[in-house]
C-alpha positions in Angstrom: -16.8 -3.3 12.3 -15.3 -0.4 10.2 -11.8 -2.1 9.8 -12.3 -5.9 11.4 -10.9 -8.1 8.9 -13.2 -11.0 9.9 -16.9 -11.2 10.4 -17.8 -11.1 14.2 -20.8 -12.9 16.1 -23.1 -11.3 18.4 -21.4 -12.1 21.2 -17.8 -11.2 19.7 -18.9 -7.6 19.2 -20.2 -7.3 22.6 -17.1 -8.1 24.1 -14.9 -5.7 21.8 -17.2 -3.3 22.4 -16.9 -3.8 26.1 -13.1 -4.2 26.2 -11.6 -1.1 26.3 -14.0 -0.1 29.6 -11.5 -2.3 31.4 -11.8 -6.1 32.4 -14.4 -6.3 34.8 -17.3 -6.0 31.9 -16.1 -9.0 29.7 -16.1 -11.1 32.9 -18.9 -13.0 33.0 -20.3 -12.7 29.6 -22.0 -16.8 29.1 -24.1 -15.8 32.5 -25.6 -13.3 29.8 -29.1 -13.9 27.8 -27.5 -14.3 24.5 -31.1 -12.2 23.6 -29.8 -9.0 25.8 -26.8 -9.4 23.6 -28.4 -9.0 19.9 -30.7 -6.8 21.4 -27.7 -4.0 23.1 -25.4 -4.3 19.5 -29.0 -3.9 18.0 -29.8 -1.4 19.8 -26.2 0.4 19.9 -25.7 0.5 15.8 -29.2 2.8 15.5 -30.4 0.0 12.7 -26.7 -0.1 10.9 -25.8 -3.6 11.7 -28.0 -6.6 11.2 -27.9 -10.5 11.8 -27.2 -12.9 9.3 -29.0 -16.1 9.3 -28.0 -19.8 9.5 -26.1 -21.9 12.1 -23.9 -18.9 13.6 -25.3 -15.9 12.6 -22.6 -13.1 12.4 -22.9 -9.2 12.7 -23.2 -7.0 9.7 -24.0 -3.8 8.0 -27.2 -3.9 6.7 -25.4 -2.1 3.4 -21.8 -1.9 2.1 -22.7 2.2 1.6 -23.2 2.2 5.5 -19.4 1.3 5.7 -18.0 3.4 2.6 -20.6 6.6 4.5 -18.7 6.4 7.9 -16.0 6.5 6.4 -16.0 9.2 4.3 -17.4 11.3 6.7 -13.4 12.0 8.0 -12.1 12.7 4.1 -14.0 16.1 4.4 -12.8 17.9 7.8 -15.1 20.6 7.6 -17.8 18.1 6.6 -16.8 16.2 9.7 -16.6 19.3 12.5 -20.6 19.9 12.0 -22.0 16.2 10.9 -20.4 14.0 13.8 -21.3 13.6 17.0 -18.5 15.1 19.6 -16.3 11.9 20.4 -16.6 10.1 17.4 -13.8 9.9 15.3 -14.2 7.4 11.9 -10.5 7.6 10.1 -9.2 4.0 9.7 -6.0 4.9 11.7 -8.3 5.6 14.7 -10.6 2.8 14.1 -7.3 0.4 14.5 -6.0 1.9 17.2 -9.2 1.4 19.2 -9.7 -2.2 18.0 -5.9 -2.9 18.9 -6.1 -1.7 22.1 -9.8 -3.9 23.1 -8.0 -6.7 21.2 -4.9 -5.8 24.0 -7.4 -5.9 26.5 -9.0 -9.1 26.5 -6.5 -10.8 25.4 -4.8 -10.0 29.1 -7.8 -11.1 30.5 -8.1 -14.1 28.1 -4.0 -14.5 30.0 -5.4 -14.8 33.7 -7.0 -18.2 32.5 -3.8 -19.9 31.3 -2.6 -22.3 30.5 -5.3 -22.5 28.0 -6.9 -25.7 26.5 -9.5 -26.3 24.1 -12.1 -26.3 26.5 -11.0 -23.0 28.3 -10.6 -21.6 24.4 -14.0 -21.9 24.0 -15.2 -19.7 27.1 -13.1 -17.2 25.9 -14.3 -16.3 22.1 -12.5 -13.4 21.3 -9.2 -14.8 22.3 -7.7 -15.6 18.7 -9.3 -12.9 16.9 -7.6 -10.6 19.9 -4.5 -12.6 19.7 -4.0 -12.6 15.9 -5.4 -8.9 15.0 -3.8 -6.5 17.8 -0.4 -5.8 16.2 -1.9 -6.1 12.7 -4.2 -2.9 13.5 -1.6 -1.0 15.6 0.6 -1.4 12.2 -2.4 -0.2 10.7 -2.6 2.9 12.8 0.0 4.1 11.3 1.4 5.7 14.3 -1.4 6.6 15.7 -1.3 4.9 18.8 -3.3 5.8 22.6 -0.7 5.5 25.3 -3.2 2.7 27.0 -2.6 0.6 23.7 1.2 1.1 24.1 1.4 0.1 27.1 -0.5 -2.6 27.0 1.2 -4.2 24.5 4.8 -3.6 26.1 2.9 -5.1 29.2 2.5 -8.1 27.4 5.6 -8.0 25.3 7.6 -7.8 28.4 5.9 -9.1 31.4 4.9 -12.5 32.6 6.5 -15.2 30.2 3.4 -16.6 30.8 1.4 -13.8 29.2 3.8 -13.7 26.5 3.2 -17.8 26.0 -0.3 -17.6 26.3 -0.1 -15.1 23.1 2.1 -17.0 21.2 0.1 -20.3 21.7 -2.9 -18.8 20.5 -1.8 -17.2 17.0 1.5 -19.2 16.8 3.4 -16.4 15.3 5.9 -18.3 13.8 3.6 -20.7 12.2 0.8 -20.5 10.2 -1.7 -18.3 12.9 -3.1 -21.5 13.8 -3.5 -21.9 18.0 -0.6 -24.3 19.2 -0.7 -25.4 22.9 1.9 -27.7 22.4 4.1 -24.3 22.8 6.3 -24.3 26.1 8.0 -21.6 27.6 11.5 -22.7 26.0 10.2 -22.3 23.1 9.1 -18.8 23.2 12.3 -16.2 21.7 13.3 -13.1 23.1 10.2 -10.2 23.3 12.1 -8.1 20.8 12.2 -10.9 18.0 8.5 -10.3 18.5 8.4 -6.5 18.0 10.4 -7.2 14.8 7.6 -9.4 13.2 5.1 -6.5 14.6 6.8 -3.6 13.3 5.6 -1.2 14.8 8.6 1.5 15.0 7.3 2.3 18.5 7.5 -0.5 20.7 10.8 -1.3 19.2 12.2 2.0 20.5 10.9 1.1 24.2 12.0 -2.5 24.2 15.5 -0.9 23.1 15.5 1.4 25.7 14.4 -0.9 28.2 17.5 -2.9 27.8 16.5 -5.0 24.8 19.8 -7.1 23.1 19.3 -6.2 19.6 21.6 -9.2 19.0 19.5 -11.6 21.0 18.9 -15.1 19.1 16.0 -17.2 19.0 12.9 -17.6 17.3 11.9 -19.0 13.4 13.7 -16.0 11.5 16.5 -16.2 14.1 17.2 -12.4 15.5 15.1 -9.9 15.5 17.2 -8.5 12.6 16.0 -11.1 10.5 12.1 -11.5 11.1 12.1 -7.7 10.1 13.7 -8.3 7.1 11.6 -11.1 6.1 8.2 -8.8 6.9 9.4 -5.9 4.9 9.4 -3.7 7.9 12.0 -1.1 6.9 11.8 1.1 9.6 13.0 -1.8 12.4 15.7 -2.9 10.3 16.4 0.7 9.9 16.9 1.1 13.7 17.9 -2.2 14.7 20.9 -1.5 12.9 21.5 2.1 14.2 21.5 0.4 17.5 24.2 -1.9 17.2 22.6 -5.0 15.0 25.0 -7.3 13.4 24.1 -7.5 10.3 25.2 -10.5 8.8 24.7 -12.2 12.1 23.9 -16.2 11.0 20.8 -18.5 12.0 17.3 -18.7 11.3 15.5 -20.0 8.7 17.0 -18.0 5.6 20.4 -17.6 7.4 20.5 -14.2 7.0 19.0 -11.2 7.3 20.1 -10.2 3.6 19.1 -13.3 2.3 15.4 -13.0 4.0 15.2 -9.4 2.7 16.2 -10.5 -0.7 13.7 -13.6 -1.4 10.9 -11.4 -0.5 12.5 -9.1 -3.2 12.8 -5.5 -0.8 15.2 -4.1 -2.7 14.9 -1.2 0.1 15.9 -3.4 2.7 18.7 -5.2 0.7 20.1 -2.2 -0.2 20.0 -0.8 3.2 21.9 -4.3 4.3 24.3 -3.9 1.6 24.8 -0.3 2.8 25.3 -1.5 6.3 28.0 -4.0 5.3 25.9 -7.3 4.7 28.2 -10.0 3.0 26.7 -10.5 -0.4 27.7 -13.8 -0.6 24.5 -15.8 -1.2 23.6 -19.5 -1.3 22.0 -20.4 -4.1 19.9 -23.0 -2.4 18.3 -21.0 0.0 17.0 -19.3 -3.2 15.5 -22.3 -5.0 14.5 -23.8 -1.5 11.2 -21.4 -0.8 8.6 -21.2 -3.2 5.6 -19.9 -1.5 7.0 -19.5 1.5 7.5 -22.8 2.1 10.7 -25.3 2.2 11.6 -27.6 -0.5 14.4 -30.6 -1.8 16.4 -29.0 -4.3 16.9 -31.0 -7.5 20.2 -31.7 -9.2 20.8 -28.2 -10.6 24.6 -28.4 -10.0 24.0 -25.9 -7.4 24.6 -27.6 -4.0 27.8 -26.0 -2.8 27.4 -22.9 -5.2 27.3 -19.3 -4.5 26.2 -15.7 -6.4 27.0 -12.0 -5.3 24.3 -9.5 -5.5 26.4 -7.6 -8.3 26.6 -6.8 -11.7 29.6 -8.5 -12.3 28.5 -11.8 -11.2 26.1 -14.8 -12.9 25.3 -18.2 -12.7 25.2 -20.3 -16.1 22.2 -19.7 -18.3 21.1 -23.4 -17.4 20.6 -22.0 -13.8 19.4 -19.1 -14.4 16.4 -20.3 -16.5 16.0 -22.9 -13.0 16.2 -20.0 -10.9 13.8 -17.8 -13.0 10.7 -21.0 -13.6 11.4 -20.7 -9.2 10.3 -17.5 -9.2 7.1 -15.8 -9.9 8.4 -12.1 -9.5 11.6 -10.9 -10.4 14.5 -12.0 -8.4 17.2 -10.1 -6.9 19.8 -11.5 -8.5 21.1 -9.1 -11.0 23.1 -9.4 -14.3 24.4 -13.1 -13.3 28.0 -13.3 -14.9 30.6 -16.0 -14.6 30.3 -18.9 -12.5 30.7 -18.8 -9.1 30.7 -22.0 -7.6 33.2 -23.0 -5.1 
């Protein structure tokens, strides 16, 4: 509860709480009294949590100071060494990498039922939270990661195509988190376009040195190159092009890595692109196509067919650039825009 980013029922908490014992003590769970459940998280938080009320009541701290207590108790290390129990361990970083790796956990068992439906969704009620939240807390570990969650997420990452679906259904990744079951297995991309959106540095490294073609197409962005660009994650681009990348390799939804880095404005990344050799040709319409990350018709702008370069030298006619700047509502990428460069 420390670091879930959504409000969990009852019976949600008893199964995260359960997860990380191992699979055989989430099966089973709707044979429980729903009353032995409230009464063990009751019973387990020593009066910090509490039910709310009303249709589905969800788990809570009975204060906000409960929260911002636990966790302070970690800022102090001395503090900490004679106030906690032995075993417990509040820093956020922890916290995520044990909710990662009970989110890992059911979510291979929440795999053995596939191919899921609606109605097998519903016997299985951690399954999106698990599905959507894992990678976001490992990221949030910050490298602090327990060898179980590791490999339980390269398990998953590189196993049964049907695990892998059964993931991708349930958050679709490429979409908007929203469960998809109209997802095949031909439409899933390679595993390492997936460790790319994750970004955490780690599991890239093992996919890579499992064999892992850092050129590999497929997916939304593309390449892996690509949907790390997009998601800011420098430290993947970082390596995916120390291991042999291509970095102006074409596809996707921007086209480019450089051009995905550059309408998310990471300068970082677009630099490191440039660095790398990226062509800094870029078309103008991928620019005014995405506003809030979403695709759009492009007006008559006289900018169909035309191009800008990421350098001083360069601009686009003040008519366009005042277009390009009501497009935007941070600043844009495109530098000191000089003389026109349509072709």
């Amino acid at each position: 509860m420390l670091v879930s980013r959504d409000t969990l029922s009852a019976t949600e908490l008893y199964l995260a709480t359960h997860s990380r014992s191992g699979t055989s003590d989430i099966e089973g769970f709707d044979e429980l009294d729903q009353q032995i459940v409230v009464n063990y998280i009751l019973d387990c938080s020593r009066g910090l949590v509490e039910l709310t009320t009303g249709w589905q009541p969800q788990v809570q701290f009975i204060h906000e100071t409960v929260r911002q207590f636990l966790i302070s108790i970690d800022k102090d290390r001395a503090h900490m060494q004679k106030s906690r129990p032995v075993g417990f361990d509040f820093r956020p970083e922890t916290c995520h990498d044990v909710v990662a790796e009970g989110c890992l956990r059911y979510l291979m068992h929440a795999c053995k039922s596939a191919p899921l439906n609606e109605e097998t969704l519903r016997g299985l009620p951690l399954a999106k939270y698990s599905a959507v939240h894992w990678w976001q807390d490992m990221q949030a570990a910050m490298g602090i990661y327990s060898p179980r969650a590791l490999n339980l997420a390269m398990q998953l990452l590189t196993g049964s195509r049907a695990d892998l679906l059964t993931w991708v259904q349930l958050c679709s990744f490429d979409g908007y988190m929203k469960v998809d079951f109209s997802l095949e297995e031909h439409d899933l991309a390679p595993s390492i376009y997936y460790a790319g959106r994750i970004g955490v540095l780690e599991l890239m490294k093992r996919l890579i040195i499992f064999g892992a073609d850092v050129n590999a197409q497929g997916g939304r962005y593309g390449n892996a190159l690509q949907v790390a660009s997009e998601s800011g994650n420098k430290e993947i681009v970082q390596l995916l092009l120390d291991r042999g990348a291509d970095v102006n390799a074409q596809g996707g939804m921007y086209g480019n890595a450089l051009q995905a880095a550059s309408l998310d404005s990471n300068k970082e990344i677009v630099q490191l692109l440039l660095d790398r050799g990226a062509d800094v040709l870029i078309d103008v319409n991928v620019l005014l196509r995405r506003q809030n990350r979403r695709w759009w018709k492009v007006p008559n702008v006289h900018c169909h067919t035309r191009f800008v370069l990421f350098s001083s030298s360069c601009s686009v006619n003040p008519c366009d650039r005042a277009y390009l700047a009501s497009c935007r509502s941070e600043k844009s990428l495109i530098l000191d825009l000089g003389t026109d460069c349509s072709r």
